[in-house]
N, CA, C and O atoms as a CHARMM CRD file, in Angstrom:
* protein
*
  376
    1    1 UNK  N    -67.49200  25.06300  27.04600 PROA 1      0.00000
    2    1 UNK  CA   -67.06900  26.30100  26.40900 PROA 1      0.00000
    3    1 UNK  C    -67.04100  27.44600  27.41700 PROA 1      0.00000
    4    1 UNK  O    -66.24000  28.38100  27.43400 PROA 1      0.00000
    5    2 UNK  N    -67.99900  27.22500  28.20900 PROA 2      0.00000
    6    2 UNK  CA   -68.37700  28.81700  29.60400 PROA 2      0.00000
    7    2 UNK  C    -67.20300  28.80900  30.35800 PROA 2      0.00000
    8    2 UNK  O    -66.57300  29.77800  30.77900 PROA 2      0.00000
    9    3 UNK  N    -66.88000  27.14700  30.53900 PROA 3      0.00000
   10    3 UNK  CA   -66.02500  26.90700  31.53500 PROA 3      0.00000
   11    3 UNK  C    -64.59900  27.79700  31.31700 PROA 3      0.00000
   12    3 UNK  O    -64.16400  28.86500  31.74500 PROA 3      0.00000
   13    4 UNK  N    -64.13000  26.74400  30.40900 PROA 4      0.00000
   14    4 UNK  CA   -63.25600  27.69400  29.63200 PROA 4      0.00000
   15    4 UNK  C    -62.57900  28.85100  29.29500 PROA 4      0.00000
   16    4 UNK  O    -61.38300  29.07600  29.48300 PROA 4      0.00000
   17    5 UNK  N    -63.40800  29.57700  28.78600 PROA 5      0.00000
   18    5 UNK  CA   -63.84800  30.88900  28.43000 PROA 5      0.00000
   19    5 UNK  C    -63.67200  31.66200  30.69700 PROA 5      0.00000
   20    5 UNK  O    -62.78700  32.20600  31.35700 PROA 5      0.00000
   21    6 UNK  N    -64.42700  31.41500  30.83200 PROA 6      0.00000
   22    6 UNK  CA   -64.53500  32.14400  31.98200 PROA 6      0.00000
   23    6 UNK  C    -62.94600  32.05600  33.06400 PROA 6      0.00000
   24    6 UNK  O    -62.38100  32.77000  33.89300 PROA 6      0.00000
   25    7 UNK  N    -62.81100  31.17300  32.63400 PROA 7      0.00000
   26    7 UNK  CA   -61.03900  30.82400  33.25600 PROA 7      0.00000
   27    7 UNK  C    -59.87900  31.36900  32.29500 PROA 7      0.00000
   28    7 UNK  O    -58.88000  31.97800  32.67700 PROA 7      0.00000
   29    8 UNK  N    -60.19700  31.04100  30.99700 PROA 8      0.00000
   30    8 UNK  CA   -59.25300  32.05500  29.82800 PROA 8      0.00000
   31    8 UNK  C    -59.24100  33.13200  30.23800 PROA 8      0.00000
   32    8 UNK  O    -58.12900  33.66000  30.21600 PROA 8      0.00000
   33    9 UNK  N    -60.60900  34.12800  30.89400 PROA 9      0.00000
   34    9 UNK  CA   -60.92700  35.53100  31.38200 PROA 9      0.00000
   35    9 UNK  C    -59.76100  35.62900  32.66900 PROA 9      0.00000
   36    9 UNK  O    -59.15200  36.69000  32.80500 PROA 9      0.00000
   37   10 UNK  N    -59.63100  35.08000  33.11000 PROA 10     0.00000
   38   10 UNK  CA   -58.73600  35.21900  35.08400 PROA 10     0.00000
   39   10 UNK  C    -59.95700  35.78500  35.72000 PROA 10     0.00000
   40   10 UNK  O    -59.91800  36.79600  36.42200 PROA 10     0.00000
   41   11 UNK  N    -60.94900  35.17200  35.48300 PROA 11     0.00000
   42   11 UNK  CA   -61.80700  35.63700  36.39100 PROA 11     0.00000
   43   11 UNK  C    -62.07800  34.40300  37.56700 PROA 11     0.00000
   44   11 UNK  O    -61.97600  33.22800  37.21600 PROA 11     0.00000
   45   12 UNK  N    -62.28500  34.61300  38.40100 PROA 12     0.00000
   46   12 UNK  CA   -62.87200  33.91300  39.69800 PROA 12     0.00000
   47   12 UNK  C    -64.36500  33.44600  40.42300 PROA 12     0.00000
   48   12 UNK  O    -65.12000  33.98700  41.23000 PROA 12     0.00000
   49   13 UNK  N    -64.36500  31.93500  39.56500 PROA 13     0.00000
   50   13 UNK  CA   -65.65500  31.58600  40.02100 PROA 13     0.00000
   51   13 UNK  C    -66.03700  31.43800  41.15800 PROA 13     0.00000
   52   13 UNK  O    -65.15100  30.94100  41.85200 PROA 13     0.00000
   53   14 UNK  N    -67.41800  31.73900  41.95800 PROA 14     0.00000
   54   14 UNK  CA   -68.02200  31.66300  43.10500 PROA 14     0.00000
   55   14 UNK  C    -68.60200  30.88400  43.32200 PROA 14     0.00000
   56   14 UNK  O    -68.57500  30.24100  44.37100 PROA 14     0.00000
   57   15 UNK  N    -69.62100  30.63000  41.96400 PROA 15     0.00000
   58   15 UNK  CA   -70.71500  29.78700  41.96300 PROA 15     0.00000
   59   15 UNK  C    -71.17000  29.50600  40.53900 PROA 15     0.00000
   60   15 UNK  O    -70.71900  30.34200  39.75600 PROA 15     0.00000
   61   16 UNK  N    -72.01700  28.46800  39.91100 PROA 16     0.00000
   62   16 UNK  CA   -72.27000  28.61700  38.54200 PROA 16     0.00000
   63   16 UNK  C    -73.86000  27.64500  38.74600 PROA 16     0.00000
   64   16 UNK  O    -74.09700  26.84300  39.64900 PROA 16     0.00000
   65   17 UNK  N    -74.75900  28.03600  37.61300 PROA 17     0.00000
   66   17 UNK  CA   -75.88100  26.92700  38.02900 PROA 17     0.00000
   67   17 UNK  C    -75.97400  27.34100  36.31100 PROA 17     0.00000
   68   17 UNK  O    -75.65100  28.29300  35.60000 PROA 17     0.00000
   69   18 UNK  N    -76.75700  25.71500  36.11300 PROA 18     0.00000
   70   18 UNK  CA   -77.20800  25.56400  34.80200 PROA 18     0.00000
   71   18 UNK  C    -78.65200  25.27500  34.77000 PROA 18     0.00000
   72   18 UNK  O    -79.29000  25.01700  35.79000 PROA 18     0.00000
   73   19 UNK  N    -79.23400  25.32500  33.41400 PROA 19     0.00000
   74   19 UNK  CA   -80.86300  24.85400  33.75600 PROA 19     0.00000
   75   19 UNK  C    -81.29700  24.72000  32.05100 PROA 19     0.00000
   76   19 UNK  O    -81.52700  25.65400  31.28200 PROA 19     0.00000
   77   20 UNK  N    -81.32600  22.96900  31.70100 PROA 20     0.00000
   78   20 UNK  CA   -81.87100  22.55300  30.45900 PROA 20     0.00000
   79   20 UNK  C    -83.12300  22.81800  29.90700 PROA 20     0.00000
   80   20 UNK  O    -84.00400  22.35000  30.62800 PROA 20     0.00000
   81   21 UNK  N    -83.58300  23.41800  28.85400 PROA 21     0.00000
   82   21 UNK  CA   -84.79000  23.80000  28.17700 PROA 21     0.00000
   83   21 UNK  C    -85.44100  22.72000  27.69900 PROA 21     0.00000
   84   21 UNK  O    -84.68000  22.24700  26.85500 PROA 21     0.00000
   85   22 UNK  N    -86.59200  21.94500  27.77100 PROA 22     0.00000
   86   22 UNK  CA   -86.91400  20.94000  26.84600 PROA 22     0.00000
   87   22 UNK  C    -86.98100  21.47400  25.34600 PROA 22     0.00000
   88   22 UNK  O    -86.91800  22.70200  25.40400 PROA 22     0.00000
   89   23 UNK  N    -87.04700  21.19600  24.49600 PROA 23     0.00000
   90   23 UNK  CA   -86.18700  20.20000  24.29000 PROA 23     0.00000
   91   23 UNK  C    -84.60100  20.18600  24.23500 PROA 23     0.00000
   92   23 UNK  O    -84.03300  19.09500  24.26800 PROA 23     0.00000
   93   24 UNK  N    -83.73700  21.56800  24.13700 PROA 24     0.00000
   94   24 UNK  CA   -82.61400  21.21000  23.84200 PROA 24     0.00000
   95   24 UNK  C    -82.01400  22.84100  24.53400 PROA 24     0.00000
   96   24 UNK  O    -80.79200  22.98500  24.55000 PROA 24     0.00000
   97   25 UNK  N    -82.60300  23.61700  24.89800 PROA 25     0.00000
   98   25 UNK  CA   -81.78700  24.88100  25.26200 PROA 25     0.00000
   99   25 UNK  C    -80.84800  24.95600  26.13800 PROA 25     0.00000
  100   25 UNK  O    -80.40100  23.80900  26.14800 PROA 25     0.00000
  101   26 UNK  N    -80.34600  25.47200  26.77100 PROA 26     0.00000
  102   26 UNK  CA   -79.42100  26.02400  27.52700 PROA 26     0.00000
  103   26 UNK  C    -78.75800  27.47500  28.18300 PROA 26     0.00000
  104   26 UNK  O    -77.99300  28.35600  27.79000 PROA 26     0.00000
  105   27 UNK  N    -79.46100  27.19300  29.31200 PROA 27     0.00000
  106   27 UNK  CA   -78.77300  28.90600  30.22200 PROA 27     0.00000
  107   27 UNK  C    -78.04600  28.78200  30.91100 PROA 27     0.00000
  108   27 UNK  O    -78.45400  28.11800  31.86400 PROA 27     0.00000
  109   28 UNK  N    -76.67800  29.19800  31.02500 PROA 28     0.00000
  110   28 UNK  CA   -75.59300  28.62600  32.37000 PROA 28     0.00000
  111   28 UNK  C    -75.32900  30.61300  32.56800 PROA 28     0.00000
  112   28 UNK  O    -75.21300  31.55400  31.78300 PROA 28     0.00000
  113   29 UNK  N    -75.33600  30.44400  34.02300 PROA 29     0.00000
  114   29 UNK  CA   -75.06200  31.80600  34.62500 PROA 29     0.00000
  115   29 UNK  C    -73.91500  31.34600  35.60900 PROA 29     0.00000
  116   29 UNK  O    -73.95000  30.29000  36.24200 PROA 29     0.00000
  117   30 UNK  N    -72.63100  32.51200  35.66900 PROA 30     0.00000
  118   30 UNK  CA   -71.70200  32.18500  36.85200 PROA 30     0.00000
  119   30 UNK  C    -71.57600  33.46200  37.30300 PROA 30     0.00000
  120   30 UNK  O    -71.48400  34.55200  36.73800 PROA 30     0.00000
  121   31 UNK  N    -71.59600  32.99800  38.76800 PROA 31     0.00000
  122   31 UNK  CA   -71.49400  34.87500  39.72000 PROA 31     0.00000
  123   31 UNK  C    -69.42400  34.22300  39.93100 PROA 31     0.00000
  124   31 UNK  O    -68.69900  33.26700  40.20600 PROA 31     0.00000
  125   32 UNK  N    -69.46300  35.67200  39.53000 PROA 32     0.00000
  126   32 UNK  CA   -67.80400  35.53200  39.73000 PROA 32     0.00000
  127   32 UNK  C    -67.04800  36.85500  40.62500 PROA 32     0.00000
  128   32 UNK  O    -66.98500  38.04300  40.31100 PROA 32     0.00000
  129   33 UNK  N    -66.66700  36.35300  41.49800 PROA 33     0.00000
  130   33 UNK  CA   -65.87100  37.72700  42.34500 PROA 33     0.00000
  131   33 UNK  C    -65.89000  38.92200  41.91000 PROA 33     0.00000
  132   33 UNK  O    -65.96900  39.91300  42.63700 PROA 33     0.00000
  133   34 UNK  N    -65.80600  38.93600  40.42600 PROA 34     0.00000
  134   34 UNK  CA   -65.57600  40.24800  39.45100 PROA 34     0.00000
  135   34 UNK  C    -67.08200  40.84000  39.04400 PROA 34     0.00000
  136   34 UNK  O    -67.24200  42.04400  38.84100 PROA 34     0.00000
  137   35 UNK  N    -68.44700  39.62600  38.92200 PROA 35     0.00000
  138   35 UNK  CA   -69.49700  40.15900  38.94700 PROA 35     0.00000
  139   35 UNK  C    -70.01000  39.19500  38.02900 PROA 35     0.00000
  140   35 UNK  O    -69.44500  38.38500  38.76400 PROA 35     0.00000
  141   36 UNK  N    -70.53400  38.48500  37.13500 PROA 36     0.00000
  142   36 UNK  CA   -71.43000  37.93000  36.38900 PROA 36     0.00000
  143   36 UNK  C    -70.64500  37.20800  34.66900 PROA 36     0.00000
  144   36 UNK  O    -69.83000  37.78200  33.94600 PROA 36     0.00000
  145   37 UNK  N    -71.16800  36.05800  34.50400 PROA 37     0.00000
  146   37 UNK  CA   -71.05100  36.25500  33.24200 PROA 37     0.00000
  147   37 UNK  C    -72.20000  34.90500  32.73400 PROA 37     0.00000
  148   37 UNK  O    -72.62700  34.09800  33.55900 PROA 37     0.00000
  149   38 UNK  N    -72.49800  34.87100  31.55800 PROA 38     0.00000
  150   38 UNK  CA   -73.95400  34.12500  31.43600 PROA 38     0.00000
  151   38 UNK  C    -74.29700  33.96100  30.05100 PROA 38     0.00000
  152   38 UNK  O    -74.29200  34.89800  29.25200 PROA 38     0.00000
  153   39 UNK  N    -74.75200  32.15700  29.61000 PROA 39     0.00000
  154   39 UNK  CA   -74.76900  32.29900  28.71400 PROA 39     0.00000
  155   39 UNK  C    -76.34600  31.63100  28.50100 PROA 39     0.00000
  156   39 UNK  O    -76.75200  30.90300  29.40600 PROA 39     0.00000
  157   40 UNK  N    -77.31400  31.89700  27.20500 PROA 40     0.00000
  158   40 UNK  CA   -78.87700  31.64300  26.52700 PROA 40     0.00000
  159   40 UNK  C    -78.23100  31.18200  25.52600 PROA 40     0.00000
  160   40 UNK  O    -77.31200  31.73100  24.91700 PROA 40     0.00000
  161   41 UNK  N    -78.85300  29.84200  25.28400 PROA 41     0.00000
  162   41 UNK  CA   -79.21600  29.67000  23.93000 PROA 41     0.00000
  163   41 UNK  C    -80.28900  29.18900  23.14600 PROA 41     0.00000
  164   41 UNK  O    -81.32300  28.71200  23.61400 PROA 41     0.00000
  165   42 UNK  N    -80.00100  29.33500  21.81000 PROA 42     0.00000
  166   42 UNK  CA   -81.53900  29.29800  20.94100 PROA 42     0.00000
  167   42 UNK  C    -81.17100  28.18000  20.27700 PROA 42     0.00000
  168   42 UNK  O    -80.58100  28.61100  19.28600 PROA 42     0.00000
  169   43 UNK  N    -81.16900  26.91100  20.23100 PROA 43     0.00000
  170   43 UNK  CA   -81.02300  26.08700  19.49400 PROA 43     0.00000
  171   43 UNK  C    -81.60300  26.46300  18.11200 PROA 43     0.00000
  172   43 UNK  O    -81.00700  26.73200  17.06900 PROA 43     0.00000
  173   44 UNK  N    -83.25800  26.39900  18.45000 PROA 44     0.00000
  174   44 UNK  CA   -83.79800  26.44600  16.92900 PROA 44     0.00000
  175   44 UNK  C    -83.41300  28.02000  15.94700 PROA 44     0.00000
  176   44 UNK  O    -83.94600  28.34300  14.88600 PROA 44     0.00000
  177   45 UNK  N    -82.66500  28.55700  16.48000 PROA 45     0.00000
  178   45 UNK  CA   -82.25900  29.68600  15.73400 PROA 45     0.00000
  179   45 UNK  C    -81.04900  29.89900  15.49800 PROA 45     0.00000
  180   45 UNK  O    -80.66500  31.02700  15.18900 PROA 45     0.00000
  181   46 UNK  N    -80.05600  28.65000  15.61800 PROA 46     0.00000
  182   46 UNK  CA   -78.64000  28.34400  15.33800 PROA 46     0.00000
  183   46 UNK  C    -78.30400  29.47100  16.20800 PROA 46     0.00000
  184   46 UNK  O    -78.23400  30.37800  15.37800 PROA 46     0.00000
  185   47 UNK  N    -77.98400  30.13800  17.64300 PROA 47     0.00000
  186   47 UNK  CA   -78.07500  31.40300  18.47400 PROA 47     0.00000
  187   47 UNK  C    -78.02700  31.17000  19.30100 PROA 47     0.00000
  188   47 UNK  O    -78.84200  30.40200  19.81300 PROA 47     0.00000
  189   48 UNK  N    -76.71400  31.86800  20.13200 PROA 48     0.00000
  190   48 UNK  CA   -76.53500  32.12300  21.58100 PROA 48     0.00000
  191   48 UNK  C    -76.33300  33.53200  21.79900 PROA 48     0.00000
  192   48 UNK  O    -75.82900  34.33000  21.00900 PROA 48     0.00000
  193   49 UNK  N    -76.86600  33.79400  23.17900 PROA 49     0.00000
  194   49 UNK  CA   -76.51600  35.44000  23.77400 PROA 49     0.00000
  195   49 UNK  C    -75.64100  35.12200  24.92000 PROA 49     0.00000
  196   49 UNK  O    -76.02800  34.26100  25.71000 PROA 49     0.00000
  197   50 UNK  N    -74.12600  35.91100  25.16900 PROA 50     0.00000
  198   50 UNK  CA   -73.23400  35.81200  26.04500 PROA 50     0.00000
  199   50 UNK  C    -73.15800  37.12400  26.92200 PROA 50     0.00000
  200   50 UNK  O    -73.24600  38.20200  26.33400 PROA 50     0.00000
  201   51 UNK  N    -73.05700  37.10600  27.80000 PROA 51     0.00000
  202   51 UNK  CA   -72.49300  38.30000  28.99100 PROA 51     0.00000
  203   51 UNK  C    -71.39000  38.13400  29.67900 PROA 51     0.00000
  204   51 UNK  O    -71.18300  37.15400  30.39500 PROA 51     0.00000
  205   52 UNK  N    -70.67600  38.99300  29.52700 PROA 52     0.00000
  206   52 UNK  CA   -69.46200  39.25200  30.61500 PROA 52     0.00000
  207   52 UNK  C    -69.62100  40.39700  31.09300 PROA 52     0.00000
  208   52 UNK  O    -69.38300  41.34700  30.34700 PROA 52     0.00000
  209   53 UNK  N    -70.15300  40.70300  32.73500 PROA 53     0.00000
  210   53 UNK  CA   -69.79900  41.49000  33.44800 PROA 53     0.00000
  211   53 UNK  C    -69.04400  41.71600  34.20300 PROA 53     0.00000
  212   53 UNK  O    -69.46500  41.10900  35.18800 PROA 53     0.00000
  213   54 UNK  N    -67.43700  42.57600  34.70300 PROA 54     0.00000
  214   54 UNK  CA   -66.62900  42.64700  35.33700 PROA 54     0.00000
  215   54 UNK  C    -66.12300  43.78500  36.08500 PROA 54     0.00000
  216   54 UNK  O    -65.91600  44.83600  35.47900 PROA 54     0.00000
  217   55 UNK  N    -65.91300  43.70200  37.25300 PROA 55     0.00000
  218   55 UNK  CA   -65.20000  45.22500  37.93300 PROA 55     0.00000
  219   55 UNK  C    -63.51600  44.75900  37.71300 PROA 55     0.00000
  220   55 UNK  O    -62.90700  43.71600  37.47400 PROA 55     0.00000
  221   56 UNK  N    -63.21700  46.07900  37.93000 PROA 56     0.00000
  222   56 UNK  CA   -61.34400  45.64900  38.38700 PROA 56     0.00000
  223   56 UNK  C    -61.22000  45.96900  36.58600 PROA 56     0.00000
  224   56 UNK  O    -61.92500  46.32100  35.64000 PROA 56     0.00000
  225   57 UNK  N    -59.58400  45.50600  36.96100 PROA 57     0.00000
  226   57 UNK  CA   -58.58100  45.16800  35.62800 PROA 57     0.00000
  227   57 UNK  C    -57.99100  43.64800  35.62300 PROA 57     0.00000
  228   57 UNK  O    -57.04200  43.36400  34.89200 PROA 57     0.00000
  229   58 UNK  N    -58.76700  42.42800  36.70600 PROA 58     0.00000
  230   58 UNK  CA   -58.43700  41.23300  36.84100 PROA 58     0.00000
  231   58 UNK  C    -58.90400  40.37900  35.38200 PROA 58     0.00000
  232   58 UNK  O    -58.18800  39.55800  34.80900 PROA 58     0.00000
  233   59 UNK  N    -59.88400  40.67700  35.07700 PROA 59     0.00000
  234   59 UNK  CA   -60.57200  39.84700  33.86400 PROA 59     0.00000
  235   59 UNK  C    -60.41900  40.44500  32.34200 PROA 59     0.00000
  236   59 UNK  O    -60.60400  41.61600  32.01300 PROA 59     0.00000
  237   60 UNK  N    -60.08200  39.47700  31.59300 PROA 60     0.00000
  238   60 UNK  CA   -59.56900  39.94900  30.14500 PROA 60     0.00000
  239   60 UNK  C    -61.33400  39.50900  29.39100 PROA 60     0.00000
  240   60 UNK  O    -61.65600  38.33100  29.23900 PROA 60     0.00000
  241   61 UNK  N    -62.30700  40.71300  28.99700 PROA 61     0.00000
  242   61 UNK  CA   -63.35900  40.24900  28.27600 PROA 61     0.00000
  243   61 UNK  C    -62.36000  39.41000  26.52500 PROA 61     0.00000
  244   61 UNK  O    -62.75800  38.40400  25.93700 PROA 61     0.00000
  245   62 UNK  N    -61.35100  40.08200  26.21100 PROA 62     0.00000
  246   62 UNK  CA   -60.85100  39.64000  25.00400 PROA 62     0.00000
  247   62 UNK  C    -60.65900  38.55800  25.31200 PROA 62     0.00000
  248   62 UNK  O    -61.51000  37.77400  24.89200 PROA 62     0.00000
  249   63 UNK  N    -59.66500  38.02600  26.04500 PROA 63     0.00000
  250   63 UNK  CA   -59.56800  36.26000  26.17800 PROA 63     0.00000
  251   63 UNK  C    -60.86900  35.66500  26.48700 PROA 63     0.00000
  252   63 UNK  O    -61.27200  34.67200  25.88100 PROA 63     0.00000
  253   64 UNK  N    -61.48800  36.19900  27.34200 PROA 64     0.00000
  254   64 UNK  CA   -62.98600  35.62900  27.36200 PROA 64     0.00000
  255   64 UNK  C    -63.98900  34.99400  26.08300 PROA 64     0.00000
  256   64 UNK  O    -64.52700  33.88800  26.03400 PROA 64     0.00000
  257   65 UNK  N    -64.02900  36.22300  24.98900 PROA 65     0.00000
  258   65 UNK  CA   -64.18200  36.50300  23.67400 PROA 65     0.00000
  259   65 UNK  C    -63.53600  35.42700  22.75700 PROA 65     0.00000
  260   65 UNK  O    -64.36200  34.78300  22.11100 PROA 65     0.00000
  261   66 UNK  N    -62.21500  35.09300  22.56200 PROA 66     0.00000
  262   66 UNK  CA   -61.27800  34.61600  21.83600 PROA 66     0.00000
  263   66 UNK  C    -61.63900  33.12700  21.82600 PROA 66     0.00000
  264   66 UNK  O    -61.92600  32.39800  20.87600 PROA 66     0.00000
  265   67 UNK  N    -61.50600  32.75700  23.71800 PROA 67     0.00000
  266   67 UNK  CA   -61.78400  31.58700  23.79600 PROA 67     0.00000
  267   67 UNK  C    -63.38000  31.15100  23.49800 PROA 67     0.00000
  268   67 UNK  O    -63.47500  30.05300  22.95100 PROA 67     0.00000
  269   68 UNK  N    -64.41600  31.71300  23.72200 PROA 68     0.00000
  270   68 UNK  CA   -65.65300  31.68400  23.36100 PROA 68     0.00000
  271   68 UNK  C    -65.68000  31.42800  21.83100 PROA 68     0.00000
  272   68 UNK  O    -66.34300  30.49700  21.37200 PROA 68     0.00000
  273   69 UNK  N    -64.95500  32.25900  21.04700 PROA 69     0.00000
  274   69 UNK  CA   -65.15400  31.94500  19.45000 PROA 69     0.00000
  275   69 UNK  C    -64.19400  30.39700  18.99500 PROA 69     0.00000
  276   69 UNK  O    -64.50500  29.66100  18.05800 PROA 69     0.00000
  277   70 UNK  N    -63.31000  30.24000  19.68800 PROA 70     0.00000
  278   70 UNK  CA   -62.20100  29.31600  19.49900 PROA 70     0.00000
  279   70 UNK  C    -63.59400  27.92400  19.35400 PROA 70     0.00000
  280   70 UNK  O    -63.97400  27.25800  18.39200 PROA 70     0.00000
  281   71 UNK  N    -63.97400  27.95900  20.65200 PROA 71     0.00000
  282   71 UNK  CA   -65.18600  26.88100  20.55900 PROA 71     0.00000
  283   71 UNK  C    -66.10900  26.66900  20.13100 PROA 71     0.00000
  284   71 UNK  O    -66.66700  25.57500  20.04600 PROA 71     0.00000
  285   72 UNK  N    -66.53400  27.91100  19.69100 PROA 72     0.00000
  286   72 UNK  CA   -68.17600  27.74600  19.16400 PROA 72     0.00000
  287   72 UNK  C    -67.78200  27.78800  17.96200 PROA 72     0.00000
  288   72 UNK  O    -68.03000  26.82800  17.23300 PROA 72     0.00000
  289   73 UNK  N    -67.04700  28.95500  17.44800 PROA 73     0.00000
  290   73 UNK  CA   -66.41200  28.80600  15.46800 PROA 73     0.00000
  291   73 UNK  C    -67.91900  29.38100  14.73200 PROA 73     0.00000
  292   73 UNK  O    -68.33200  29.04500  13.62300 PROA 73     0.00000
  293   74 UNK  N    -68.62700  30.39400  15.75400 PROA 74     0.00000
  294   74 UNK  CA   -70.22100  30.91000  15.32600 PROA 74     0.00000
  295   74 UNK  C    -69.21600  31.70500  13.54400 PROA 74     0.00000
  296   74 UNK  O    -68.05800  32.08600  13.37000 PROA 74     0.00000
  297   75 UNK  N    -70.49200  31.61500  12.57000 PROA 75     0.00000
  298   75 UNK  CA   -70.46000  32.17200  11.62600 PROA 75     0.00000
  299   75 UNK  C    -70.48300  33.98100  11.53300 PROA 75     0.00000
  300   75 UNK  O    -69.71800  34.70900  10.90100 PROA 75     0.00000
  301   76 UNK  N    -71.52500  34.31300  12.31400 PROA 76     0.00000
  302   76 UNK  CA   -72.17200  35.68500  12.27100 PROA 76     0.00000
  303   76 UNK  C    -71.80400  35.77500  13.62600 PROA 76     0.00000
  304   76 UNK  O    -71.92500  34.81700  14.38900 PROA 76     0.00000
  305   77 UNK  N    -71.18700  37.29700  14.10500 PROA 77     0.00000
  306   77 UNK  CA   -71.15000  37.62000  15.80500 PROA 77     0.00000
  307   77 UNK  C    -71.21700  39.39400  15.75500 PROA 77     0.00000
  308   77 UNK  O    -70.33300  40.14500  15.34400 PROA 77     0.00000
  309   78 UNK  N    -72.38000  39.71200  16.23900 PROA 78     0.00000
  310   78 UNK  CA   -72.74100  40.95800  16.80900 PROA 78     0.00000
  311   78 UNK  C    -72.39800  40.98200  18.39700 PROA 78     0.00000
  312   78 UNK  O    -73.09200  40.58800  19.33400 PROA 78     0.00000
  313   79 UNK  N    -71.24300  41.50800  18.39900 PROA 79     0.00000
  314   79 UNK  CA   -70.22700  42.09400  19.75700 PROA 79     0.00000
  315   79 UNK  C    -70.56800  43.59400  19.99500 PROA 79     0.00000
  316   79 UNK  O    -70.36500  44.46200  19.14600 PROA 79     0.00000
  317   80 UNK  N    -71.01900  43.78700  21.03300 PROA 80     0.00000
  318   80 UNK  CA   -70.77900  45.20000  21.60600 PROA 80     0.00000
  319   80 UNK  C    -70.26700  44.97700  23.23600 PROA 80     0.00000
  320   80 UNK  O    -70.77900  44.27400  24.10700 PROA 80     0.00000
  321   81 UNK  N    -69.12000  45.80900  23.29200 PROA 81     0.00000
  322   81 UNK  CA   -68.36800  46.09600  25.18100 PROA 81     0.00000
  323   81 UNK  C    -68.71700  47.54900  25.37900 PROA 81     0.00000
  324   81 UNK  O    -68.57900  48.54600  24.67000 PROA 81     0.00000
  325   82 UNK  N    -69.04000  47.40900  26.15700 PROA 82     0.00000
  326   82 UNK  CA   -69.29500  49.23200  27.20800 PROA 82     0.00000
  327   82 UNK  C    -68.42200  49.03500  28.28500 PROA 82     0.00000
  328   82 UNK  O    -68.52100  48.04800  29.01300 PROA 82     0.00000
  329   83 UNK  N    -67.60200  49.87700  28.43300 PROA 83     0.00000
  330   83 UNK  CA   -66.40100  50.06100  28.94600 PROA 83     0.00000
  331   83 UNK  C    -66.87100  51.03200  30.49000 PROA 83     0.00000
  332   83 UNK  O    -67.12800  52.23200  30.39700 PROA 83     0.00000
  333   84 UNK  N    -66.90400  50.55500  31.35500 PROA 84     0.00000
  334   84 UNK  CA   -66.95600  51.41000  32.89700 PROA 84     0.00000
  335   84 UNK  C    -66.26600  51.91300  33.16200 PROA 84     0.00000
  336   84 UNK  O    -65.17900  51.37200  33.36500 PROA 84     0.00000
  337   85 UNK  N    -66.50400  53.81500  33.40200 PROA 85     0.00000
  338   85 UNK  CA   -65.73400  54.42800  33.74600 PROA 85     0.00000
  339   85 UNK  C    -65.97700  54.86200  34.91900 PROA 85     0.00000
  340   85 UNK  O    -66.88300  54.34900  35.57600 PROA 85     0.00000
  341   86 UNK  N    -65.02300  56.15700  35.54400 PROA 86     0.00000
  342   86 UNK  CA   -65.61000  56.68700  36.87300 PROA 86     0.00000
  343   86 UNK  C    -66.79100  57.46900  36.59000 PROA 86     0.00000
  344   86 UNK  O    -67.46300  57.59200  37.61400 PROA 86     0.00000
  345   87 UNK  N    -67.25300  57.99300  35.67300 PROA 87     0.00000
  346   87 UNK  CA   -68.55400  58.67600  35.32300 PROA 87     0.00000
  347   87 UNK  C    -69.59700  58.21200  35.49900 PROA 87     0.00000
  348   87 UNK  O    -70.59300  58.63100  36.09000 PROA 87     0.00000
  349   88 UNK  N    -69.23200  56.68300  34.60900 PROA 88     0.00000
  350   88 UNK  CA   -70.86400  55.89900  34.97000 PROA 88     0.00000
  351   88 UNK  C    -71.12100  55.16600  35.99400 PROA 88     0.00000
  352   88 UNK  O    -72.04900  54.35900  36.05800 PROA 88     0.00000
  353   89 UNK  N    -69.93700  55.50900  37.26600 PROA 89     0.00000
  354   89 UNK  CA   -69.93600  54.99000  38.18700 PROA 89     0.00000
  355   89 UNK  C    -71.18700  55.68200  39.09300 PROA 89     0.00000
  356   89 UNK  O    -71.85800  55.04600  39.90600 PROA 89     0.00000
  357   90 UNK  N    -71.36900  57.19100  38.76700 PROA 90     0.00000
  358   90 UNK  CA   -72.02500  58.56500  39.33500 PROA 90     0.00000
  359   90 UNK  C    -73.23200  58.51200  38.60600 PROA 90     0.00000
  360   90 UNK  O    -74.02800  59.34800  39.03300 PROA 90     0.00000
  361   91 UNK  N    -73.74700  57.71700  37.48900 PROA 91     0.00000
  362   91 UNK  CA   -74.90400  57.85500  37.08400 PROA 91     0.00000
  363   91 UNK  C    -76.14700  57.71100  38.24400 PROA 91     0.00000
  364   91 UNK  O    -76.27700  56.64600  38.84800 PROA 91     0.00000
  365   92 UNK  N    -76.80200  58.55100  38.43400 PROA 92     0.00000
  366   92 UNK  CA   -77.94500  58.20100  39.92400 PROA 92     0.00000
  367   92 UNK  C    -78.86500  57.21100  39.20100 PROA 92     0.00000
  368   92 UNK  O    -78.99400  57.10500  37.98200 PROA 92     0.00000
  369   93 UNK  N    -79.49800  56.48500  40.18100 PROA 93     0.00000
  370   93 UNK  CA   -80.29100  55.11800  39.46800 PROA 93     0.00000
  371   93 UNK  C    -81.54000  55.64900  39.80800 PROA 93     0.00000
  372   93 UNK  O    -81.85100  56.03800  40.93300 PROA 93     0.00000
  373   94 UNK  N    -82.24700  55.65600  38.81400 PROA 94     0.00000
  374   94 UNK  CA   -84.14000  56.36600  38.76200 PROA 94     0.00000
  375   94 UNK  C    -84.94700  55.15200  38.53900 PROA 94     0.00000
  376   94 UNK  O    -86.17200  55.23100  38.45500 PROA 94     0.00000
């Protein structure tokens, strides 16, 4: 589904590593030219948490999104995107 999804995006993989939970979880993280995207899941809580982080205008989070739901077909989805501008580019880091 990451796979997928992350290539539906036009984003550009670098690298990707996975790492199985006993008994059944799953975290796959991929660093991608554009910056990150990464997925947790909760088996015993029917629950996954997804990230797409991206610079540029190369990567579509919607196709990312689309294809992510196409596969999983989740019931319930709490989506929030924060959109990078040149402002929060200037935020100073404390």
């Amino acid at each position: 589904a990451m796979d997928g999804a992350v290539q539906q995006s036009g984003a550009t993989v670098l690298d990707s590593a996975r790492y199985v939970f006993t008994p059944n979880a799953l975290t796959m993280v991929y660093l991608l030219s554009e910056s990150h995207a990464s997925i947790h899941t909760y088996p015993e809580y029917n629950a996954c948490f997804v990230d797409l982080f991206t610079c540029g205008n190369k990567c579509s989070a919607e196709r990312f999104d689309a294809a992510l739901r196409a596969y999983l077909k989740p019931r319930n989805v709490n989506a929030r995107m924060f959109e990078r501008t040149e402002e929060t580019h200037d935020i100073p880091y404390e």
